[in-house]
C-alpha positions, -999 to +999 in steps of 0.1 A: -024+224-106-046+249-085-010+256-059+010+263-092-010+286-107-015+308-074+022+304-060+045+334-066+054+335-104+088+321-110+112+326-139+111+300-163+152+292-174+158+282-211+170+246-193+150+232-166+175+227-135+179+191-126+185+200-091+150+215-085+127+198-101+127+162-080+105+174-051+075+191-078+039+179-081+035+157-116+016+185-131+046+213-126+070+187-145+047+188-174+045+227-174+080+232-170+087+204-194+058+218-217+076+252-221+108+241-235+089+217-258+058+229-268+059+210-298+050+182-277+014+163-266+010+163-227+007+121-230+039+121-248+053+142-220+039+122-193+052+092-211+089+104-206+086+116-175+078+084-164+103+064-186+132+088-165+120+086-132+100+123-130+134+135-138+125+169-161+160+176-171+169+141-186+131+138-205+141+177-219+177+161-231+167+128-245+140+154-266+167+173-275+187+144-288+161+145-316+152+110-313+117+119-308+114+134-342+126+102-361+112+080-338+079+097-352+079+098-387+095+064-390+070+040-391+041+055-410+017+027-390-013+039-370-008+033-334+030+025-335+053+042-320+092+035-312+104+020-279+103+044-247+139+029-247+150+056-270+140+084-249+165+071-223+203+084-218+234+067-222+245+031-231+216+008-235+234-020-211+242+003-178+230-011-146+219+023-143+197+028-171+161+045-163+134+024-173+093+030-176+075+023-151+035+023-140+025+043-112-003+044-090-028+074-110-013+072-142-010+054-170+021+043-190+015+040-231+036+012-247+043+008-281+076-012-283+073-048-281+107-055-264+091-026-235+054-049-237+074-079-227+090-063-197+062-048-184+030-071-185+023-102-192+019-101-230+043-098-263+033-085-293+041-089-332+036-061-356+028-067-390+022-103-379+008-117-415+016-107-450+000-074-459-024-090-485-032-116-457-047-095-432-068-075-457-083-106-471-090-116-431-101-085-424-128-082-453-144-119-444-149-109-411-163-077-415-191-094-434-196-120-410-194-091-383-225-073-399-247-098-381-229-099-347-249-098-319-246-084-283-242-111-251-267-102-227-264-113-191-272-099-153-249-080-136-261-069-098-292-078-106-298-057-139-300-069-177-272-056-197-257-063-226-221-063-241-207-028-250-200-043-286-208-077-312-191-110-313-193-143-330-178-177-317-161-202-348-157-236-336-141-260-365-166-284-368-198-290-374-203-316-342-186-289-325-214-266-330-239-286-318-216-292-283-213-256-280-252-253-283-258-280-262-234-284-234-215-254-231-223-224-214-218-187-212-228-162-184-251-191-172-269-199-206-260-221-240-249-195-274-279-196-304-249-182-325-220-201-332-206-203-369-182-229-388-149-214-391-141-193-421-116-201-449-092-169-435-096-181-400-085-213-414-053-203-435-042-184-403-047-204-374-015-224-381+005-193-381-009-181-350-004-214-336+031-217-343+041-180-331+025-184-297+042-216-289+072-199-304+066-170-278+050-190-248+085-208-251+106-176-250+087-162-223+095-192-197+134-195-202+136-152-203+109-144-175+098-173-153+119-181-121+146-211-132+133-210-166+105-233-158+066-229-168+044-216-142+028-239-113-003-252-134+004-245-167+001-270-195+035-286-205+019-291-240+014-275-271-007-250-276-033-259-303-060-234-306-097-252-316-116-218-307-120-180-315-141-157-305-144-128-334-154-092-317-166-065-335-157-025-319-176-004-345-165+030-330-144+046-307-168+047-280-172+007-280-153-009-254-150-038-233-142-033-193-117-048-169-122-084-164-105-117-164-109-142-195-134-172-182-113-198-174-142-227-172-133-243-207-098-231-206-080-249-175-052-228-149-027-206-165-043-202-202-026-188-229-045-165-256-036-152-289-055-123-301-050-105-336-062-072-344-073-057-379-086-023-383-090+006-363-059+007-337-073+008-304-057+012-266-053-025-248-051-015-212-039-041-177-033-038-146-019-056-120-043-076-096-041-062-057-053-084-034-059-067+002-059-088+038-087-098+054-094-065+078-087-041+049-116-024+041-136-021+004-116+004-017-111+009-055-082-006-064-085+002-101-055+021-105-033+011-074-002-001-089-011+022-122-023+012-154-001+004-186-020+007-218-008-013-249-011+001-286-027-021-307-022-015-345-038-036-374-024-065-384-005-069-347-009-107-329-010-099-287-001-129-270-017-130-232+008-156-215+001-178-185-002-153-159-025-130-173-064-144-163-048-149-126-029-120-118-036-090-142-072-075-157-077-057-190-101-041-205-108-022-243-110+014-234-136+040-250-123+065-272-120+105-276-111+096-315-101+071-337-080+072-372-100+055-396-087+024-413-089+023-452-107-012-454-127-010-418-133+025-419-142+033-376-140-005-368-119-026-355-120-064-354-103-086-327-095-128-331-089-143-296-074-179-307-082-201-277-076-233-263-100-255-255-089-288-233-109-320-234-101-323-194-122-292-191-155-300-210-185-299-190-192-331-188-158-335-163-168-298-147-191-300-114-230-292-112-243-274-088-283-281-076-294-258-104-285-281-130-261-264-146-221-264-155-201-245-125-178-215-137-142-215-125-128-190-109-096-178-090-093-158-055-081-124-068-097-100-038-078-117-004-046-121+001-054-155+021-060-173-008-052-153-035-045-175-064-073-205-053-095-218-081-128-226-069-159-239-088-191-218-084-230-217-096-233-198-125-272-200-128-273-165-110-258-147-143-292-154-165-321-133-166-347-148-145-326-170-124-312-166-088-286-190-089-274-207-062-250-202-032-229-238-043-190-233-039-164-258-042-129-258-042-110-267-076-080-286-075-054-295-103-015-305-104+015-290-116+002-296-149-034-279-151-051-309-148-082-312-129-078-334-097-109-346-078-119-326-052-137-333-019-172-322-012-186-290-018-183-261+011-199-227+025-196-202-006-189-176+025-153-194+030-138-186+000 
């Protein structure tokens, strides 16, 4: 911006020239584009730059068209927006269509579900349950959320706890007491989990039916052959599970990680509802560097895409999200309060929990306690590897151990004996 402002002013024309502007820094698109349409937020800008290819002259047209107008005042929902799609020139089937696309420093907002599906690893329903549904959800967990609590753990040695509340519903009472007494958590058991609730009763079949519905769609439009992923279940997917998060606030967030896969098995599949407050669900793609590269941040490398999540939306995460991509709940500069949650915003994640994976079938390392599973995301050697480690170090008080053992299951997700345990160093 600094070698814009102290270059040689320039005339601005009424039109920006389309045979100029393909060699300009990012930020002298968005001036140039900014001048014709003024009327317009920067991220909107940045959006369609990005959705045609940097080109300024085609993002000034599709404006023009006046498809951004109506695109705005037609649904009336917080949070959602129209396709990037209608930004675009000419017939929706050419070959030679511009699409949106995530780039390394930047970040690519997307609201339609049809542009969600193409570019990350998740689809998304709108107004997923009847109106009077989700407000009746909504309400029963905002009571349960007032006594939330924060999971503490150790990160690099320091204490810290969440960045905002949850509550884990299991659907039985003997359930409970496993989840108290052989399951565990960032190294230690949960003193809090609850009974399900009546609304997270009604709803789970509905959930359950809509991501099998979508997990089906998803492998005979997206995967190679239109055949599930090495690893992934061939079988339903019956959810037995859900953690209930509570972001009261736009600065509450949640940063980039994988899901634990421990309980979970290979290629998991999560459905997630959000009620409230509409707040930014951001991924990325997982880098993996070779073996001499050395230590950068990788955060942004192939650019982030940040999904739009309104109340009363259902975000399925399909099977090659926990491998290949992170998220993470971003803070934010403001929030539009919701009539019912007021600045918060509540989040279901519907989760399957397989009987292959219960602890009892998990190894134990010389600490005594239930290994975490992981996958190689950091080396390209063995990027995609599962691999069983202690998970003693991630309590207060506790050093852990240095135990690491290979994981091994068929085509199927299911968990094959493996040999004996080797050097944590190799992995």
């Amino acid at each position: 911006m600094k070698s814009f402002l102290t270059r040689p002013k320039r005339k601005l024309s009424p039109e920006p020239k389309p045979v100029t502007d393909d060699d300009e820094p990012t930020e002298v698109k968005l001036v140039l584009l900014s001048s014709v349409h003024p009327e317009v937020d920067q991220e909107t800008l940045l959006d369609l730059l990005l959705a045609h290819d940097g080109s300024v002259s085609q993002a000034s047209q599709a404006l023009k068209s006046n498809k951004y107008q109506q695109g705005a005042r037609k649904s009336g929902i917080i949070g959602h927006q129209q396709s990037l799609r209608q930004y675009t020139m000419g017939d929706s089937t050419s070959p030679t269509k511009k699409k949106p696309k995530s780039k390394k420093g930047s970040t690519l907002h997307l609201y339609d579900p049809e542009d969600v599906a193409e570019h990350t690893p998740c689809t998304i329903i709108h107004n997923f349950l009847p109106p009077e549904d989700a407000n009746s959800l909504l309400k029963e967990l905002l009571k349960e959320a007032d006594s939330f609590e924060k999971i503490t753990f150790k990160l690099f040695d320091n204490v810290v706890s969440s960045p905002h509340t949850s509550g884990f519903f299991v659907e039985s009472y003997e359930e409970m007491m496993a989840q108290r007494s052989e399951y565990y958590y960032n190294g230690s058991q949960l003193t809090d989990v609850r009974r399900i609730t009546p609304e997270l009763t009604k709803v789970k079949p509905i959930v359950q039916a809509a991501v099998n519905q979508e997990i089906q769609h998803r492998i005979k439009t997206r995967y190679p052959d239109g055949k599930k992923l090495q690893h992934q279940s061939p079988n339903p997917w019956i959810p037995n599970s859900a953690f209930v998060n509570c972001y009261n606030g736009a600065q509450q967030s949640v940063g980039w990680h994988s899901d634990q896969l421990t309980y979970l098995g290979p290629r998991a599949v999560i459905g997630s509802i959000s009620l409230g407050v509409a707040r930014e669900f951001r991924v990325r793609r997982v880098l993996p560097k070779d073996g001499d590269t050395k230590s950068t941040d990788e955060s942004d490398a192939g650019g982030q895409i940040s999904i739009h999540l309104p109340h009363n939306s259902l975000l399925v995460m399909h099977a090659e999200m926990q491998e290949e991509w992170k998220h993470c709940v971003t803070p934010a500069l403001s929030i539009d309060p919701h009539p019912t949650a007021g600045n918060k915003r509540i989040n279901i994640t519907y989760r399957d929990y397989r009987q292959r994976m219960h602890p009892k079938y998990t190894p134990r390392c010389v600490c005594k306690v239930p290994c975490v599973l992981r996958v190689v995301q950091k080396k390209k050697e063995n990027f995609g590897k599962y691999f069983w480690m202690c998970h003693a170090g991630n309590v207060p008080g506790k050093e852990g151990c240095s135990f690491f053992q290979w994981a091994e299951f068929d085509d199927d997700g299911n968990p094959v004996v493996s040999g004996n345990a080797v050097k944590y160093s190799e992995r």
